[in-house]
N, C-alpha and C positions, 0 to 999 in steps of 0.2 A: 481445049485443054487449058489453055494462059485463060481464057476466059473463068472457067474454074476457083484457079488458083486465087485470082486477083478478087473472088467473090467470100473466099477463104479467108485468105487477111484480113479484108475488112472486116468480117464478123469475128475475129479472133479479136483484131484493134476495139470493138465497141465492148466485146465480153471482157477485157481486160481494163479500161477505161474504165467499166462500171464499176469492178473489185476494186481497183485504185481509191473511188469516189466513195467506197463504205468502208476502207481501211484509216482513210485520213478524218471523215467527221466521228468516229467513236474515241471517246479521251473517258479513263477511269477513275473513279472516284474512293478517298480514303476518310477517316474520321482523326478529329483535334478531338481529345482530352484532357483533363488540368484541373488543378485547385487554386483557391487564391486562399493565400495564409499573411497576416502580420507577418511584417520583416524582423520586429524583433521578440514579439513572444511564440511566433509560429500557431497563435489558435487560426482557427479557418474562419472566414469572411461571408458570411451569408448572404444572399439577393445583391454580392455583384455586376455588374454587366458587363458579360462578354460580347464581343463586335469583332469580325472576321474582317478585314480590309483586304480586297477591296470589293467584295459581295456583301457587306453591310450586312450580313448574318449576325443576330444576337440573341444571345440564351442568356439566362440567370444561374448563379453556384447557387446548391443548395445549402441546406444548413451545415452539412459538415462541409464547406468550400467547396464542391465539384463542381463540374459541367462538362457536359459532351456537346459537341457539333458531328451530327454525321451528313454522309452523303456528300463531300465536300469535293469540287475537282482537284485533280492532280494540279501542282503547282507550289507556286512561293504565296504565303500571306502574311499580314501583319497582324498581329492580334494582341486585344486592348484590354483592360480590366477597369472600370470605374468606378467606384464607391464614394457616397459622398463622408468628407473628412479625411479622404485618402489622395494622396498623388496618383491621377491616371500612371496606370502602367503599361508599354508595349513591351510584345515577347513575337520573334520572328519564329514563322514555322512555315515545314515544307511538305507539304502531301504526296503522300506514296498512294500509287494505285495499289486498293486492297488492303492496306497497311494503317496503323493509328498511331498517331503522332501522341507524345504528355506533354505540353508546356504549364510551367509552375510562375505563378508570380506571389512574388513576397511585396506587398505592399506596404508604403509608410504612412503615416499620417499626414496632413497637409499643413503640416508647422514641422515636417522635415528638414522645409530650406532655411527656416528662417533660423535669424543671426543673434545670439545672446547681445544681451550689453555691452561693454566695455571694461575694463576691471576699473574700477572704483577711485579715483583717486584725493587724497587725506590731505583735506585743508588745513582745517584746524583742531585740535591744537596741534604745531608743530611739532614734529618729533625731538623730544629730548625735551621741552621744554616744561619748567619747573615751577615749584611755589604753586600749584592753581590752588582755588580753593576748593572746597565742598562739594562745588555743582559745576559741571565743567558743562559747553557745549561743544557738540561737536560738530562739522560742515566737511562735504564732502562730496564730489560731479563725477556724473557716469553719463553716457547717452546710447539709446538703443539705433540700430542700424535700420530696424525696420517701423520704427517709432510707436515702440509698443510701451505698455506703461510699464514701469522698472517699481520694483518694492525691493525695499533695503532693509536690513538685518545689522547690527551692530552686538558686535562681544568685545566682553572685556574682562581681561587675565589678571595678576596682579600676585607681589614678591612676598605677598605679606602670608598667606594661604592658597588652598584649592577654591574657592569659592568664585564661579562665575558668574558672572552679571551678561545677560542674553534678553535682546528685545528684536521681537520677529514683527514684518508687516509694517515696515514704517515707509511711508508715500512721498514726504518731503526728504531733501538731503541735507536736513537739519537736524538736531536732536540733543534734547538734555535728559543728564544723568544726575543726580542730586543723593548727596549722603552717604560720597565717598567717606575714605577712611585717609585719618590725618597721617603723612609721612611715608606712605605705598606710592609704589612705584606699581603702573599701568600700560596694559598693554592691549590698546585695540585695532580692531580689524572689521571691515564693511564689506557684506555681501550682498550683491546685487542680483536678482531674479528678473527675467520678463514672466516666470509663471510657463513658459512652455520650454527653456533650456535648461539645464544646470549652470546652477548658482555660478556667478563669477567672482573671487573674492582680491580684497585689495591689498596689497602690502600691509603690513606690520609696523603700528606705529605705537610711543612711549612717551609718556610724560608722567608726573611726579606731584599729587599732593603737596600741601607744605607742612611743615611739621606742625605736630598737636601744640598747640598753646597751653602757658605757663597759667593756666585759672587759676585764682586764690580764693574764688570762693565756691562754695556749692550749696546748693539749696532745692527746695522745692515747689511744684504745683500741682492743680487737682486739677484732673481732666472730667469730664463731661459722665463718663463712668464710673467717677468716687474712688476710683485710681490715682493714688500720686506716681508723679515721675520725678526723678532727679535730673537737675541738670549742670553743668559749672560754666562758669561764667567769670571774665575778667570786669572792672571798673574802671572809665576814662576819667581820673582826676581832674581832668583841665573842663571836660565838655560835660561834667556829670553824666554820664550815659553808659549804661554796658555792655558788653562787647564779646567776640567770641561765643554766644551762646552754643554750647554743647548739652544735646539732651543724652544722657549717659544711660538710662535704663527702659523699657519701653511700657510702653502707655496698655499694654495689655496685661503686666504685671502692677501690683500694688506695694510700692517698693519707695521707703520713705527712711526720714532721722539721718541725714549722712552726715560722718564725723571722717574727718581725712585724718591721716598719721604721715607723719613727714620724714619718719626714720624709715619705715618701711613702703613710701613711696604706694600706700594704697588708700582706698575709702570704704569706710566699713558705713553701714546700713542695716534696715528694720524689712523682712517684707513677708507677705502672707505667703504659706506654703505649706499645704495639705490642711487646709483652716488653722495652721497655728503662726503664730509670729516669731520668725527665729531670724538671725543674724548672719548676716552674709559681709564677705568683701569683694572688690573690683579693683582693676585696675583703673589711673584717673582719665582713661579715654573711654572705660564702660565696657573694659573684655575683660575674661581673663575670671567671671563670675566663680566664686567659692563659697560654699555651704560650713556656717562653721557650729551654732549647734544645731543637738540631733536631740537626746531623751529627754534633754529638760530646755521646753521653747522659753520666749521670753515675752513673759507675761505680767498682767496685774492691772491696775486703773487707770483705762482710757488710752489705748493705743497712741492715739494724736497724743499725750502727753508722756509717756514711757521713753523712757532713754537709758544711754550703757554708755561706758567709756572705754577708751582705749588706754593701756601702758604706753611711757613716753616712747619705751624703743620699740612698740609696736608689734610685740609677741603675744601680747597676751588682752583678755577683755575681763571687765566686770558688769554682771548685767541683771537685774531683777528678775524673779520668778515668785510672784503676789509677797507674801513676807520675807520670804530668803534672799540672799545676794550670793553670786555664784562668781569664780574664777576659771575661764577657758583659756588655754594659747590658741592661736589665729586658725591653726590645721583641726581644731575640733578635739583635738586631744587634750588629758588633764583635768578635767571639768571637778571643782572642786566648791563646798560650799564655806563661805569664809563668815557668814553671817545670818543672824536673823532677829526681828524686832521680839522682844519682848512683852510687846502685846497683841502682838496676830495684826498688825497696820500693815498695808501693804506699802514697797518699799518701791515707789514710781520715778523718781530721777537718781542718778547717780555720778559722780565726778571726781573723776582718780586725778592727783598732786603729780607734777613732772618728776618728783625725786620718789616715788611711788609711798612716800610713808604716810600718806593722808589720804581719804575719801569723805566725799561730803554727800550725804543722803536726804532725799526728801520722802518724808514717807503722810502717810494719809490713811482716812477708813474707807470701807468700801463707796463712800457717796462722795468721794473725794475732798474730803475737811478734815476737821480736826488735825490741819498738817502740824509737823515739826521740820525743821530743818535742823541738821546738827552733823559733825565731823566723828568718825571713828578711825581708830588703826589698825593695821590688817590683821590684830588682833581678836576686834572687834569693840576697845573698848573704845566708849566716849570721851573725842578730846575736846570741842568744842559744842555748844548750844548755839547759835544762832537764832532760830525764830521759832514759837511753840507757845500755846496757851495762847492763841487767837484764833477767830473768826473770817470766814475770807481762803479763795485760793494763792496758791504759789509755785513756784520755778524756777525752770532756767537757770539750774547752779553751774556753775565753771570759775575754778579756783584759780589764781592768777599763781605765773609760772614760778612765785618767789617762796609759795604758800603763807602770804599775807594779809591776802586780800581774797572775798568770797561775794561772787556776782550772782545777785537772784532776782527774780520781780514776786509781787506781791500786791494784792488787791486793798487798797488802805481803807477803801468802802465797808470791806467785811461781809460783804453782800454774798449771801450763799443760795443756791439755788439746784431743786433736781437734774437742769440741765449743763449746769456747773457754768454758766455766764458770767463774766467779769467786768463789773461797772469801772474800776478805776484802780488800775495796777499800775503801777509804776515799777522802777531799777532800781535796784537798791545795790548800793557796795559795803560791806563787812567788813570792816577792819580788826583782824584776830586780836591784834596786840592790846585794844579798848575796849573792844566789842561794840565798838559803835558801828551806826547805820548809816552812810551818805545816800539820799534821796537825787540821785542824777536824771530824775524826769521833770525839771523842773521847767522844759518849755514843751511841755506835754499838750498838745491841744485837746481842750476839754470835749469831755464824753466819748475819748477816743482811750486803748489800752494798750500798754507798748510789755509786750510780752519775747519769750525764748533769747533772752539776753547774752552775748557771747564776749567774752574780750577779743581785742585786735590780737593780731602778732606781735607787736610792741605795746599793747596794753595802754597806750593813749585814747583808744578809742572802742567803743563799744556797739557792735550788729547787733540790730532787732528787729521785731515785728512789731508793727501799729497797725492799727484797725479802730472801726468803730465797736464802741461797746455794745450795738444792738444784736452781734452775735450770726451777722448772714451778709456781711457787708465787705468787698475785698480786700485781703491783707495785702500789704505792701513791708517792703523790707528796708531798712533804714540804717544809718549809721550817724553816730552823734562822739564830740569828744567827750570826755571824763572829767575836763576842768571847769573852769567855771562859767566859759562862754558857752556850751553845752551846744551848738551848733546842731542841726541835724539835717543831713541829704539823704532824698528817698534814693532806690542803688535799683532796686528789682519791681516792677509790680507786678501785683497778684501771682505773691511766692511765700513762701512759710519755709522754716526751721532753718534757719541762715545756717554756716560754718566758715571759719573765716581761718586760716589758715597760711 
C-alpha cells in the first residue's frame, strides 16, 4: 500500500512539473502603432524609420506618417524615429499582451539646436553724434555660437518723413549709405540672421546730418540722356574751387533755367511735362517740387535759350508763350496776358526790374534773328530800345537792381546760321541814362563765346558761360569783374545757365 502511494506522488510531482514548464515559457505578444508629424506645422513625415529597442525591429511611415509593428513581446521598449534633416527622436512604450500601444513623435528639424547670432552691436556712428555728411558709414560685430555665416540687414528711420531706407543681404559688418538728406535726424538699427533662426536685431541707434548749406549759386548740366539736371553749389574764394555740390533735381527728368528768389526762399525752373515746357518751383534743397503753369506752357524759340523771370518779392512770374508775355503768381493762379509784339516775333528772354516797373525783352523770328532787345512797362509800352536793326544772335538780359544798367551778350560777328551758332559774342552793359554799350569781354579768349550773362549780388561782378565757338565743345562757367581789370575765374565745369544769387 505505502508502495502505491509513493508511486502516486511521483507521477503527480513530474505531471505537475511539466504544467509548471509550459506555463512559464509562453509570454504574449501586442502591436506599436504611431505617426511621425513636424513638431511645428504637424504635416506627417513620410519613409521615416522606425527601430523598436531592443529587438532592432524597423518599419517605414507611410506617406501620411503611419506605421505599425505587430507581433511584438509583452514588455518595456525604446522606440526611435529617423529622418534625415530631422533630430532622431525616442518615444518609450510598453506592450500589452493582446493590446496596441499609439506612440506619436513630433519631429524638428536638425538646426533645431542651433544657436542664433548675438544681437548686433553699433560702432559707428556713435549714438547722438552730429554734423555727418552725406554718406555716412556704418560698422557694427555680431558673432554666431555655432560659426555659421551671419547676413546683416540695416534700416534706417528718420524726423524728417515716413520714408525708409532698408538694405537686406549684407555679408560684411560694414556699409555705406550715400545721399542722405541735409539736417535729418536718423535712426538705425542692424539685423543679424544665420539664415536658420529669427533675425536678432540690435539697439537703436541716432545721429544727425548737418545742416543744408548756404549755395549762392545754381546752375546746370547735361547728362548722357540729353536731360539737364540742376544743381547748387557754393564757391571757395581763397582756393578757387566749388564746394557743397548739391544735385537738386533728378537726371531722369529734364528740368533746366533755375532762377532763385531770395524773398520767397525758393528756385523756380523750366522742365518738360507731358511734352510741353511749363514752369515749376522748389525748394533750395530740391523738395517741396510745385507745378505752377497749366493751359498756357511756356513756349517759343529754342528751349536752351527761353527764359521768365521772377517779381522781387517772389509772388508772381513773367514768362513767354511764342509772341505774348504772360503774368502768373507762384500757386498757378491769375494767369494774365500783359503783352504782345507787334509783329508776330516771338518773345524768348525776359527780365523783370526789382521795383517791378520795368521789363526787358528779347524777342526774335522764328529762325532765331532779326532780334530786338528793348524795355517796356507793364503797360506794355516801349520805354527803352537797346539793340535792333542787326545781324547776329543775342541774350542773356538782367537788369541791374537800380534799373540803370541792362546786361546782355551779343554776337559782334553777325554770323547767322540755321543752326543758330555763335562765332564771337561777347557782354555787353547798357547804360539807360546814354544809351551807351560797354563791351566787358574784352579778355575774351579768341574763338571762344562768353554767353547767359548774370550780375553778381552786388553787381561788381558778372557769371557767365564760355565755350568754344565750334558749337560741341564743353561749357564752363565763369565769373569776371565789371571794371576794368576784367579778371575772369572759371567757378564750374561743364555747367550752363549760371544764377548767382
Amino acid at each position: 500500500m505505502k508502495k502505491n502511494i509513493n508511486i502516486l506522488l511521483i507521477f503527480l510531482l513530474v505531471f505537475l512539473t511539466n504544467c509548471s514548464e509550459e506555463t512559464t515559457g509562453f509570454i504574449g505578444k501586442g502591436t506599436i502603432t504611431g505617426r511621425v508629424v513636424e513638431a511645428v506645422s504637424f504635416d506627417p513625415i513620410e519613409n521615416a524609420k522606425i527601430t523598436l529597442s531592443p529587438t532592432n525591429n524597423t518599419v517605414f511611415t507611410d506617406v501620411d506618417g503611419y506605421f505599425t509593428i505587430e507581433e511584438i513581446e509583452a514588455g518595456d521598449y525604446s522606440v526611435s524615429a529617423t529622418k534625415e534633416n530631422y533630430l532622431t527622436t525616442f518615444e518609450p512604450a510598453t506592450v500589452t499582451v493582446d493590446l496596441t500601444v499609439n506612440v506619436i513623435f513630433e519631429m524638428e528639424d536638425d538646426n533645431a539646436l542651433n544657436r542664433p547670432p548675438s544681437a548686433p552691436i553699433l560702432i559707428s556712428p556713435i549714438d547722438a553724434t552730429e554734423d555727418l555728411e552725406l554718406s555716412v558709414e556704418f560698422t557694427w560685430e555680431s558673432t554666431d555660437p555655432d560659426e555659421d555665416e551671419i547676413s546683416y540687414s540695416i534700416e534706417l528711420k528718420n524726423d524728417y518723413n515716413n520714408d525708409i531706407i532698408k538694405v537686406d543681404s549684407i555679408s560684411e559688418s560694414t556699409y555705406v549709405i550715400s545721399n542722405l538728406k541735409y539736417g535729418v535726424k536718423y535712426f538705425w538699427q542692424i539685423g543679424a540672421s544665420d539664415n536658420i533662426n529669427d533675425e536678432v536685431l540690435s539697439t537703436i541707434s541716432t545721429f544727425k546730418i548737418k545742416q543744408f548749406p548756404e549755395n549762392r549759386y545754381v546752375y546746370v548740366e547735361k547728362y548722357e540722356n540729353n536731360n539737364h539736371v540742376i544743381y547748387s553749389s557754393s564757391f571757395n574764394e581763397t582756393d578757387s574751387i566749388p564746394e557743397n555740390k548739391i544735385q537738386l533735381t533728378s537726371e531722369e527728368l529734364n528740368s533746366w533755367r533755375p532762377r532763385k528768389n531770395q524773398a520767397s526762399n525758393l528756385i523756380a525752373f523750366l522742365r518738360t511735362y507731358n511734352n510741353e515746357t511749363h514752369l515749376f518751383t522748389m525748394s533750395p534743397n530740391g523738395s517741396d517740387v510745385k507745378k505752377v503753369t497749366d493751359a498756357v506752357p511756356v513756349t517759343g524759340f529754342n528751349f536752351n535759350e527761353i527764359d521768365y523771370s521772377w517779381s522781387s518779392n517772389g509772388d508772381r512770374f513773367i514768362y513767354p508763350h511764342y509772341d505774348k508775355l504772360y503774368i502768373i503768381n507762384k500757386d498757378g493762379s491769375g494767369l494774365k496776358q500783359i503783352y504782345k509784339t507787334t509783329d508776330g516775333s516771338f518773345i524768348t528772354e525776359c527780365d523783370w526790374s526789382n521795383d517791378e516797373s520795368l521789363i526787358a525783352l528779347k524777342t526774335n523770328d522764328i529762325a532765331g534773328y532779326n532780334i530786338s532787345i528793348f524795355t517796356i512797362d507793364l503797360e506794355g509800352n516801349t520805354i527803352n530800345n537797346v539793340l535792333s536793326g542787326v545781324h547776329g544772335a543775342a541774350g542773356g538780359l538782367n537788369i541791374s537792381i537800380n534799373n540803370k544798367l541792362l546786361l546782355y551778350s551779343y554776337d559782334i560777328s553777325e554770323f547767322e546760321s540755321p543752326n543758330n551758332r555763335q562765332l564771337d559774342t561777347h557782354i555787353f552793359i547798357h547804360k539807360f541814362s546814354d544809351a551807351t554799350n560797354l563791351d566787358i569781354s574784352s579778355n575774351k579768349i579768341a574763338g571762344t563765346v562768353d554767353l547767359d550773362p548774370r550780375f553778381s549780388p552786388n553787381e561788381a561782378e558778372v557769371i557767365f558761360v564760355n565755350t568754344s565757338n565750334d558749337g560741341i565743345s564743353i561749357k564752363d562757367i565763369y565769373k569776371m569783374d565789371i571794371d576794368d581789370s576784367n579778371d575772369r575765374t572759371k567757378m564750374f565745369s561743364n555747367a550752363i545757365m549760371p544764377d548767382w544769387e
